[in-house]
DRENTI-477178 format. One record per residue (C-alpha): residue number from 0; x, y, z. Coordinates in steps of 0.5 Angstrom, whole numbers, padded with zeros to 4 digits. Layout:
- num  X  Y  Z
- NUM  X  Y  Z .
...
end
This chain:
- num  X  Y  Z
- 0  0141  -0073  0121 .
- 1  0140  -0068  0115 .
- 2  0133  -0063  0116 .
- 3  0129  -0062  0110 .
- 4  0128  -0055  0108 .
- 5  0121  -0052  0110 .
- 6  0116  -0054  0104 .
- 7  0111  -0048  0102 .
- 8  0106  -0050  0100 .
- 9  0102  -0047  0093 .
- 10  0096  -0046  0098 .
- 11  0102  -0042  0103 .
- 12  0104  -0038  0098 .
- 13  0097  -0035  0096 .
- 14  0096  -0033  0103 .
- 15  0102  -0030  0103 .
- 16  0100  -0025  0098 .
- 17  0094  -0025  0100 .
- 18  0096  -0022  0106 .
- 19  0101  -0018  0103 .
- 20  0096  -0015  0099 .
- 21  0091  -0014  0104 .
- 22  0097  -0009  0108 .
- 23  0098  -0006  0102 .
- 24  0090  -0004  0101 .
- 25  0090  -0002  0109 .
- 26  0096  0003  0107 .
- 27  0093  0007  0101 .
- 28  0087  0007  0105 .
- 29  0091  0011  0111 .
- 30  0094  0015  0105 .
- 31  0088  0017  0102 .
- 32  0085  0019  0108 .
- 33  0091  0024  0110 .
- 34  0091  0026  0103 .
- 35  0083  0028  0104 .
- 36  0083  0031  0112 .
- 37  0090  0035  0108 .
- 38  0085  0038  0103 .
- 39  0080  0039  0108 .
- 40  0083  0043  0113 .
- 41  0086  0047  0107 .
- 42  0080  0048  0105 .
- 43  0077  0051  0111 .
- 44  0084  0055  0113 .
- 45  0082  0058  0105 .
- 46  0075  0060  0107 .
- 47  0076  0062  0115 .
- 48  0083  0064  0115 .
- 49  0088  0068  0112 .
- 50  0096  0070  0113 .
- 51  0098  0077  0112 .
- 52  0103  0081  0116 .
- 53  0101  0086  0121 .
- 54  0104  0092  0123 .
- 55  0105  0093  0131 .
- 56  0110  0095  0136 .
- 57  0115  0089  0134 .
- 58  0116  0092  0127 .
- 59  0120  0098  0131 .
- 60  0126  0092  0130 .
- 61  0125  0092  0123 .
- 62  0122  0085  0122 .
- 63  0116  0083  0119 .
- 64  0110  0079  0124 .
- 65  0106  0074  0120 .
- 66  0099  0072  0123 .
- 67  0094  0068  0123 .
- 68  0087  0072  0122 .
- 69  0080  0069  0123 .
- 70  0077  0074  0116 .
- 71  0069  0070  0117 .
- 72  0066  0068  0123 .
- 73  0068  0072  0128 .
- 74  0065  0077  0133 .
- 75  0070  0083  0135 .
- 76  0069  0083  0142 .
- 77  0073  0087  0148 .
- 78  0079  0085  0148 .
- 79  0080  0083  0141 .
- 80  0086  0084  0137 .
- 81  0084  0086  0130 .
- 82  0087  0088  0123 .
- 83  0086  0095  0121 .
- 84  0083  0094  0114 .
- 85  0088  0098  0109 .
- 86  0093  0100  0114 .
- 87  0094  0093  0117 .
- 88  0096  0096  0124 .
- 89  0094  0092  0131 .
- 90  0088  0095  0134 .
- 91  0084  0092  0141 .
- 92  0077  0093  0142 .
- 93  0076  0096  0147 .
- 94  0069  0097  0151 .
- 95  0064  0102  0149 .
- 96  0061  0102  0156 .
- 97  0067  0106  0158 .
- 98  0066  0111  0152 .
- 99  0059  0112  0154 .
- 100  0059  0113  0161 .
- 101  0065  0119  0160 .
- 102  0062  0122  0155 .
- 103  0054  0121  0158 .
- 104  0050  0124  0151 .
- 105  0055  0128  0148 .
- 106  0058  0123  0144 .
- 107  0053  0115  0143 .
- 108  0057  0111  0139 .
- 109  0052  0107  0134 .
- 110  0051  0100  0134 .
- 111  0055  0098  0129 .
- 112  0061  0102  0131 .
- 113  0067  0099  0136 .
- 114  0072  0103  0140 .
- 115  0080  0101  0138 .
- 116  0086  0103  0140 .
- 117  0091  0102  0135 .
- 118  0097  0101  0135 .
- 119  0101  0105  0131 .
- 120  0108  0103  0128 .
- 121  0113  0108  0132 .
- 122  0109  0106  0138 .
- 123  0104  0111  0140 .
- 124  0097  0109  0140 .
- 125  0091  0112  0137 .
- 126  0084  0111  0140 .
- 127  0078  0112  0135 .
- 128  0071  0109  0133 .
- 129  0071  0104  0127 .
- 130  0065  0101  0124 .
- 131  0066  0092  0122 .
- 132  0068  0094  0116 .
- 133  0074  0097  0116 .
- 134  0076  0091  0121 .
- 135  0080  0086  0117 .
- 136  0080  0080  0121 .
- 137  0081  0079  0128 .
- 138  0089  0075  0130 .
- 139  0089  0069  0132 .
- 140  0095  0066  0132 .
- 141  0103  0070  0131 .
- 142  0107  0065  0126 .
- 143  0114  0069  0124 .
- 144  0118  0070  0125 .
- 145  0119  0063  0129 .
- 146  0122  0066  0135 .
- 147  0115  0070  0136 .
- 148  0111  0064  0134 .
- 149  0105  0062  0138 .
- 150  0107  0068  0143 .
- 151  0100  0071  0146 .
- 152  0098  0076  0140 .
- 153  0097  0082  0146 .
- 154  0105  0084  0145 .
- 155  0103  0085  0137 .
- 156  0100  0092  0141 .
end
């Protein structure tokens, strides 16, 4: 007994590339929206966020540490670690309660002023006054060299 062949219809072809179609329209709505979630977090990684490198403790082996840094919508608390505009040095924020009770009222840091000890490159550290201004950003992630990625960014001082 001989089997006829399976007969496709012309109705079965069109439902065929209907739903070739179909799965073809569903994967370019997915590559769209990768693309537009793509632009959007660039986007807000442009305004945010900034990739500089820094100078710190690690540059004593002679390697360049790249990190993440917050430039807007931040707020410098106790210990941060910023940027140091200009230089680029590491700096922690340190509490100015601590400066007023070892001072008493010699010395009042004003209210827009943070205390920092920053972290020099031959590894010394450096206590001083700073206003916002003169802080970059504050660092949020180590991205290179890729053995130091993700490290707790406290080691930069």
């Amino acid at each position: 007994m001989k089997k006829n062949g399976k007969h496709r219809s012309v109705t079965q072809n069109y439902i065929d590339l209907s739903d070739f179609l179909a799965a073809a329209r569903s994967l370019l709505g997915l590559l769209y929206t990768v693309i537009t979630a793509a632009l959007i977090v660039s986007c807000m990684m442009y305004v945010f966020f900034d990739i500089i490198p820094v100078k710190g403790k690690y540059n004593l082996s002679g390697e360049e540490v790249r990190v993440i840094v917050q430039v807007r919508g931040y707020c410098a608390e106790k210990d941060s670690v910023v940027v140091i505009q200009g230089s680029r040095l590491c700096a922690e924020v340190l509490d100015t309660d601590e400066l007023k009770k070892l001072n008493g009222d010699k010395l009042q840091p004003a209210d827009n002023e943070l205390l920092v000890s920053i972290s020099e490159v031959n590894g010394s550290k450096t206590v001083k006054l700073i206003t916002q201004d003169e802080i970059e950003g504050r660092v949020v992630l180590i991205l290179s060299p890729m053995n130091k990625f993700g490290n707790n960014f406290n080691k930069l001082l």
